[in-house]
ROTOR-233756 format. One line per field, with one value per residue (C-alpha): residue in one letter; residue number from 1; z, y, x. Coordinates in steps of 0.001 Angstrom, whole numbers, plus 524288, in hexadecimal, padded with zeros to 5 digits. Last residue first. Layout:
! residues N
resn (a ...) $
resi (NUM ...) $
zz (Z ...) $
yy (Y ...) $
xx (X ...) $
END
This chain:
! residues 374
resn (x x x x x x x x x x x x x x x x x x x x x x x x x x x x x x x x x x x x x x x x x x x x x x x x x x x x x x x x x x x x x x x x x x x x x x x x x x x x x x x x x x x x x x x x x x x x x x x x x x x x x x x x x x x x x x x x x x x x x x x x x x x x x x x x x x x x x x x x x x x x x x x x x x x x x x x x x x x x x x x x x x x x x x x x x x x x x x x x x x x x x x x x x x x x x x x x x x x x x x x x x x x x x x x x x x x x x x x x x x x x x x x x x x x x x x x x x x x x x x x x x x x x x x x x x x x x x x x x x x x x x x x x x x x x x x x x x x x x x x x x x x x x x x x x x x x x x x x x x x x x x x x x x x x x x x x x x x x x x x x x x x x x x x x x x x x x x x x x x x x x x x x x x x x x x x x x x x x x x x x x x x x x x x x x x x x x x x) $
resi (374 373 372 371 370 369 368 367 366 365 364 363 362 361 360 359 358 357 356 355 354 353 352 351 350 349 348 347 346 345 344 343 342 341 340 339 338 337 336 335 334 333 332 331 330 329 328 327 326 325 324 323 322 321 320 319 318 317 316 315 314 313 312 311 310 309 308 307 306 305 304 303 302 301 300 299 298 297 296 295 294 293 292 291 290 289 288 287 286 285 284 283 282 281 280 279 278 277 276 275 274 273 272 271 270 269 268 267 266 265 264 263 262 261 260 259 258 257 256 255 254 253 252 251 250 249 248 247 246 245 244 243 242 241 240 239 238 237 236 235 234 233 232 231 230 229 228 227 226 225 224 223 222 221 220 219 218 217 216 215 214 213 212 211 210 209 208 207 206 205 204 203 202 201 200 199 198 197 196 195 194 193 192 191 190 189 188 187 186 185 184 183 182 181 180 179 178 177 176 175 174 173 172 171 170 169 168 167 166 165 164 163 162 161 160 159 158 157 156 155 154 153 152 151 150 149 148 147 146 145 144 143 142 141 140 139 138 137 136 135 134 133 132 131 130 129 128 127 126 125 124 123 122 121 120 119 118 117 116 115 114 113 112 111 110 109 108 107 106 105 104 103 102 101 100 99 98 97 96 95 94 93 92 91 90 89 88 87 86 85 84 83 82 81 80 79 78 77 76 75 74 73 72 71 70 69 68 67 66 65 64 63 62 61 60 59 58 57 56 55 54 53 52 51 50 49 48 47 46 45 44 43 42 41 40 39 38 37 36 35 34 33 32 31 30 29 28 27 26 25 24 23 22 21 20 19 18 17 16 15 14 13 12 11 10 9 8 7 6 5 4 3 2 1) $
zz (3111C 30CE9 31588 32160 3191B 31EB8 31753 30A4B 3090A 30B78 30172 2F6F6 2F95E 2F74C 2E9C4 2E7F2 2EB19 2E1FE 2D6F8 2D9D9 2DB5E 2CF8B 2C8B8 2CCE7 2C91A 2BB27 2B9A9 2BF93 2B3EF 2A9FB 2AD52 2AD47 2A1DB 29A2F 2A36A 29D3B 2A443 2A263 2B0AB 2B379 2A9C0 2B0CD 2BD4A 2B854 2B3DB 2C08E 2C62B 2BAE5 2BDB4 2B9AC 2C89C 2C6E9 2D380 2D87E 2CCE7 2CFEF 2E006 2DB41 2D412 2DD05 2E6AB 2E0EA 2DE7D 2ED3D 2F156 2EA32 2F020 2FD6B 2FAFE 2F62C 302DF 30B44 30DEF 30DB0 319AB 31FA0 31F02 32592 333BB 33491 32F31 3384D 34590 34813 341D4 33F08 34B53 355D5 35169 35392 3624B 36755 36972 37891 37864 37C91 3708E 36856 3701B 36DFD 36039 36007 366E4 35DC1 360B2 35AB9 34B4C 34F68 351DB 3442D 33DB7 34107 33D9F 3314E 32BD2 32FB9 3293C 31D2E 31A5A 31CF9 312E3 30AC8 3061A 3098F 2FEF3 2F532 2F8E3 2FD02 2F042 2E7A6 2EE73 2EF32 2E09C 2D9A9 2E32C 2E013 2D1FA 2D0E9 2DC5E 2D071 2C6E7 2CD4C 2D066 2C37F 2C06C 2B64F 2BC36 2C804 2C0BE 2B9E6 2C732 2CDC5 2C1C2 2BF5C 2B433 2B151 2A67C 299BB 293A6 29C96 294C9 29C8C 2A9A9 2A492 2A04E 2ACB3 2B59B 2ACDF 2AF2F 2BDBB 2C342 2C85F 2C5B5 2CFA8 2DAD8 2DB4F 2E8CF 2F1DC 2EC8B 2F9D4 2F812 2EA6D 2EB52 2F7E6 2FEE5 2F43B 2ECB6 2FB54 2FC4B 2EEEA 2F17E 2FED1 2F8BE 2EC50 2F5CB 2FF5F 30D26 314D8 313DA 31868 32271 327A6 328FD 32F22 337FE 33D34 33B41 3462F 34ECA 34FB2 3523B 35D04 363F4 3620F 35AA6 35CDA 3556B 34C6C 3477C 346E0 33DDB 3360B 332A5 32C41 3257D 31FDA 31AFF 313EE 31031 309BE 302E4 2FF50 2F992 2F280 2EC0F 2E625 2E307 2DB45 2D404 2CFF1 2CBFC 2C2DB 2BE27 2B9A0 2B07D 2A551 2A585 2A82C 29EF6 2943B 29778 296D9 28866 28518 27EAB 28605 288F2 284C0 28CFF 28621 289DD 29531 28CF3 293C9 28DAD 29A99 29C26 28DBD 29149 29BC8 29366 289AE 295AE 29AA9 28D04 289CF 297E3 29492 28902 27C46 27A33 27F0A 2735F 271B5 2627D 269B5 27299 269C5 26057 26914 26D7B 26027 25D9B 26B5B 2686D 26EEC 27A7D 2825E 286FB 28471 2931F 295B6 28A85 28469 29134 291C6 29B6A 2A918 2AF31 2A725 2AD7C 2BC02 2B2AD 2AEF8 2BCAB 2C369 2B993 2BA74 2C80A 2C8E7 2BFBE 2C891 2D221 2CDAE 2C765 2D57F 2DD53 2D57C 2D9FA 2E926 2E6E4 2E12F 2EBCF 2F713 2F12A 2F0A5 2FBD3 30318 303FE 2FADB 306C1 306BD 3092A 313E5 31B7A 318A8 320CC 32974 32EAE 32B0B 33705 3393B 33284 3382F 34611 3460F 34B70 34618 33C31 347D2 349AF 35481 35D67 359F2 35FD2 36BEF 37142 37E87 3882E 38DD5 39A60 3A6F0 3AD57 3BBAE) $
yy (865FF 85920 85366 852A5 84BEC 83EAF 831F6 8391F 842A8 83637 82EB4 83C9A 83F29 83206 83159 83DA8 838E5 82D95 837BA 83F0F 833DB 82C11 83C04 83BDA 82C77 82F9B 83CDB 83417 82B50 83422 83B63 83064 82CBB 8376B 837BE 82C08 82BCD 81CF2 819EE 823C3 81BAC 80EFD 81415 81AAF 80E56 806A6 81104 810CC 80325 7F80F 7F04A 7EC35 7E706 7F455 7FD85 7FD2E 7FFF7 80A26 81236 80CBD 81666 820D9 81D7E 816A5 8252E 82BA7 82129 8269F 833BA 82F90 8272A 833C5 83624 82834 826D8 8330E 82D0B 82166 82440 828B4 81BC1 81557 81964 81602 80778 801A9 80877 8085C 7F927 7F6C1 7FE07 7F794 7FFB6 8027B 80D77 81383 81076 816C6 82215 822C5 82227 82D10 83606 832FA 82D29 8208A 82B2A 82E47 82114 81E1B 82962 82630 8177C 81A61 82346 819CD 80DA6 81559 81B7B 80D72 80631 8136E 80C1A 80013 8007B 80127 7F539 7EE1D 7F157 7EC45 7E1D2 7DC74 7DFFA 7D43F 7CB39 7D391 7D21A 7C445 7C10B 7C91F 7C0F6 7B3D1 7B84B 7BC96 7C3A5 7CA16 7D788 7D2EE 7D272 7DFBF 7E56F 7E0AE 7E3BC 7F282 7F68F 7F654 7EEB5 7F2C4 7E141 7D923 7D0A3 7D86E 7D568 7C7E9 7C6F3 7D029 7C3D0 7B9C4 7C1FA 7C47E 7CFE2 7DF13 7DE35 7D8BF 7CEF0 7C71A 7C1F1 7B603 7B4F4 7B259 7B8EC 7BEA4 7C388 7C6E2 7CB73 7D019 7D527 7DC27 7E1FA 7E6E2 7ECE5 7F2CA 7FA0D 7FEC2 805CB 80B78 80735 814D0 812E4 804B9 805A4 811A5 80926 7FC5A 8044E 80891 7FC76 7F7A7 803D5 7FF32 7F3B5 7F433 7FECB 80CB2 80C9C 7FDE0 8025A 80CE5 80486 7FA7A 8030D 807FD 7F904 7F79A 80422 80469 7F766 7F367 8027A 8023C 7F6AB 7FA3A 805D3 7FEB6 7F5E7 8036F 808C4 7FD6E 7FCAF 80ACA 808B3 7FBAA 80679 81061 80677 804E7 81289 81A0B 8135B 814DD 823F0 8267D 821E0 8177B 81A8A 81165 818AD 82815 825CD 82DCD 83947 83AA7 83E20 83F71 84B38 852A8 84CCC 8506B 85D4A 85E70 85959 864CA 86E0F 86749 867E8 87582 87794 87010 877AE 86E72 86557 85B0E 85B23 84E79 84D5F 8565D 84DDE 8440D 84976 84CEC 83DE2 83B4F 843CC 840A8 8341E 82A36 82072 8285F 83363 82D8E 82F71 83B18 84044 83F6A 84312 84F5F 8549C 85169 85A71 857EF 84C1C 85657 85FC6 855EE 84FDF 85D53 860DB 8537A 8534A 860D4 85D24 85257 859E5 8645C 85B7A 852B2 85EA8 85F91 85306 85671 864C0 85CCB 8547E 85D47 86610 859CA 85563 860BA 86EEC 87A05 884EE 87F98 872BF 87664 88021 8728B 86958 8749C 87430 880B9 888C4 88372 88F93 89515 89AA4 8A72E 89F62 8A2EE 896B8 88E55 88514 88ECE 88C8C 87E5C 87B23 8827D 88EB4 88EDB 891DC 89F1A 8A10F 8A066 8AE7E 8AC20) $
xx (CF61D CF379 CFD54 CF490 CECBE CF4BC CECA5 CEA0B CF57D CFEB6 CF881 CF839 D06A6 D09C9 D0395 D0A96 D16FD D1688 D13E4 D2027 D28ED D2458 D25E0 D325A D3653 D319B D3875 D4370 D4347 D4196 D4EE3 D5518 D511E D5581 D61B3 D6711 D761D D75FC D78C0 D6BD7 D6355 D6640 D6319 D5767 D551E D54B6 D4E39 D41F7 D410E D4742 D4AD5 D56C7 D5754 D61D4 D5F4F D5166 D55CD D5E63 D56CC D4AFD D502C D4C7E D3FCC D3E77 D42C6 D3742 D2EA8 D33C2 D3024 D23C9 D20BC D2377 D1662 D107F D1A6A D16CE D09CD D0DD3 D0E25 CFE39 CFA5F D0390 D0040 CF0BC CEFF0 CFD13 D056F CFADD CF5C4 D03DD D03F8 CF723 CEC8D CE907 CE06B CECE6 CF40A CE7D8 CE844 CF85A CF5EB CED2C CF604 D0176 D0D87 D0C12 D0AD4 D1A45 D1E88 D155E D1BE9 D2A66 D2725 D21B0 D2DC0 D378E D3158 D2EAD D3B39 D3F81 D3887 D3B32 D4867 D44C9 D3B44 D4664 D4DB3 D4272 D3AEF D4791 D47EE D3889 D358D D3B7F D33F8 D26F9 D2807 D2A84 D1D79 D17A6 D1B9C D1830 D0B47 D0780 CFB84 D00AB CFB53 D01AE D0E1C D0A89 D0874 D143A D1DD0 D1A3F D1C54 D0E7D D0D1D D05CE D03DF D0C20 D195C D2351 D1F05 D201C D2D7B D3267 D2C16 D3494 D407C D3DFC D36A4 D3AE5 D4B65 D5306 D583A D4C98 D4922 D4B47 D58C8 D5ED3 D6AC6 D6953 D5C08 D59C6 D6625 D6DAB D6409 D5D2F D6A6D D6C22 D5E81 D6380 D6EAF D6944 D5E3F D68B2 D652F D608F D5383 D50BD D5E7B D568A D4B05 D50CA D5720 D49F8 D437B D4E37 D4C86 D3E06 D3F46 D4712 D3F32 D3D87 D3187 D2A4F D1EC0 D24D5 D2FA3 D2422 D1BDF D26E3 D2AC8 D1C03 D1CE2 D2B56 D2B40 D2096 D1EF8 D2D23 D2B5B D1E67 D2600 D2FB9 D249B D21D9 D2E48 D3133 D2499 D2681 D344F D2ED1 D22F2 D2D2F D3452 D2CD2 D2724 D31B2 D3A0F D2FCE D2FDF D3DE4 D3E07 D47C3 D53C3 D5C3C D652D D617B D5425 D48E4 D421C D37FF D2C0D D1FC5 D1B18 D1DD9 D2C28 D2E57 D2B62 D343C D3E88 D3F3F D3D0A D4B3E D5135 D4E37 D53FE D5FD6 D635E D6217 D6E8F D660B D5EC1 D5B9A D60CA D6A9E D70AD D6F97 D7643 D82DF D8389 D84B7 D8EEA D9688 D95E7 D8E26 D8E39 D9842 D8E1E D806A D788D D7D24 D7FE4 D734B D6EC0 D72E1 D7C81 D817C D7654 D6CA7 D6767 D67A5 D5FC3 D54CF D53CB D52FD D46BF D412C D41B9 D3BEA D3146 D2DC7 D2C6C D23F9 D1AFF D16C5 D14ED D093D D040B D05D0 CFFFC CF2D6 CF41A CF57D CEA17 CE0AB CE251 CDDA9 CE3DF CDDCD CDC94 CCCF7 CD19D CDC34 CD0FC CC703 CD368 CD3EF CC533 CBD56 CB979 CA992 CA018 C9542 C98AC C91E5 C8546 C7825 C7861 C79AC C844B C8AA3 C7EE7 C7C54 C8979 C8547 C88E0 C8DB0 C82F6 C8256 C882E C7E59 C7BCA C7B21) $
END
């Protein structure tokens, strides 16, 4: 009987005879080759980041115009009409509005923001000297939010469907769904008047506002320059006039958070792998902290940025609430007085905190999932 021939080895097809020279290109080198990588997202990312803010700036310029000039705006009843006529056009408000739009878009690129009618202060001091206080805000906001969101997500997640879990979940809708003002008057009234455990406002006491203002190039930013002091005692000040006005606005995306984790870590328990690893034995915490939850908080690093975006607009309100001098607290100043010069600088300045925050979060979540890459 004829015996079949012998399939052909691995050497066989290795050979420089063989027809088969070349191994089929993997996707991930097909999606370099097309232009797709890291790089490419990134570069798209940060270009995306112009666009944007020129539309805000655009829609922001228009909506100021709207009512009028500013002149009149912000200086009808304070002056005659003749006066109030020269000024108009010593600033040339009385130009078209188009004129006066390009006229301001080049200003914008030469870094010139214009100058606040009540106060007459330049837009750009005021972003400076208060921009870093919002930024600080936001940011012990967000630990806020991460201290609670992740940590309560996990044991949603672990005891899902059970007491505590339906608690936590009330607990986050009532996080989200309080109004800001509301739940820092609440935390005053509470806290600080109550059982005056904590200040009731501003961002350090009189003697701690003395010596932030005697350091040579601060920061802005009260923590650092009190740990750049090296004081103890101010920076245990600047932490205790911090903790309400983060609570209030890190509740906010506190419970964003909290939601969002435990949907994706019940959803990540379900996976084939985790299942191995529960039949191998593993206890269920060690399943949710070391296989589940790295996996469950990317969408959380991916919709960080949106959520900063909220804390901005909700530290109008929170600033306003502790008197926290930021660049919300005097936006809403500016916005009672009808100053739409610096209004208009201080959400250019909130936009482009927005857009560059959301690149930086772009690139974290592009680095641990690159599944978003392309």
């Amino acid at each position: 009987m004829t015996q079949p021939d012998p399939a052909p080895s691995v050497e066989a097809f290795e050979s420089e005879d063989s027809p088969i020279t070349a191994v089929a290109p993997t996707s991930s080198e097909t999606k370099t080759r097309k232009g797709g990588g890291l790089g490419r997202y990134l570069l798209i990312r940060f270009l995306l980041i112009f666009p944007t803010i020129f539309i805000l700036v655009t829609v922001v310029f228009f909506a100021m115009r709207a009512t009028g000039d500013p002149i009149t705006a912000a200086m009808s009843g304070r002056l005659p009409p003749e006066q109030l006529q020269q000024r108009i056009e010593e600033a040339g408000y009385n130009r078209p509005l188009i004129l006066q739009y390009f006229e301001y878009l080049w200003n914008i690129l030469h870094g010139d923001f214009g100058t606040t009618f009540t106060d007459n202060r330049p837009v750009t001091q005021i972003l400076t000297t208060y921009g870093a206080a919002t930024f600080e805000l936001v940011m012990f906001s967000l630990v806020v939010a991460l201290l609670i969101g992740v940590p309560l997500g996990m044991v949603a997640a672990r005891f899902r469907d059970r007491w505590p879990d339906a608690i936590l979940r009330v607990f986050a809708i009532l996080g989200y769904a309080t109004p800001v003002f509301f739940m820092g008057l609440m935390l005053k009234l509470v806290f600080s008047v109550n059982l005056g455990w904590l200040p009731i406002a501003g961002r350090a006491s009189s003697s701690g506002e003395l010596e932030m203002a005697q350091i040579t190039n601060p920061t802005g930013l009260y923590l650092l320059d009190a740990i750049r002091l090296g004081d103890g005692k101010l920076v245990g000040d600047v932490l205790q006039h911090a903790i309400l006005p983060a609570i209030a606005l890190g509740m906010l995306t506190g419970g964003v958070f909290l939601r969002l984790v435990r949907t994706n870590l019940i959803g990540t328990l379900d996976q084939l792998y985790v299942e191995s690893a529960r039949s191998r034995g593993v206890s269920e915490a060690r399943l949710v902290r070391k296989h589940a939850l790295r996996p469950a908080l990317i969408p959380v690093i991916t919709v960080m940025g949106m959520q900063i975006a909220m804390s901005l607009g909700g530290a109008v309100l929170t600033e306003t609430t502790f008197e926290w001098k930021g660049l919300g607290f005097m936006l809403a100043q500016y916005m009672s007085a009808r100053d739409y010069v610096a209004v208009q600088g201080i959400v250019m300045m909130i936009a482009v905190i927005v857009a560059v925050i959301n690149f930086i979060v772009d690139f974290i979540a592009a680095l641990i999932d690159p599944r978003v890459r392309y």
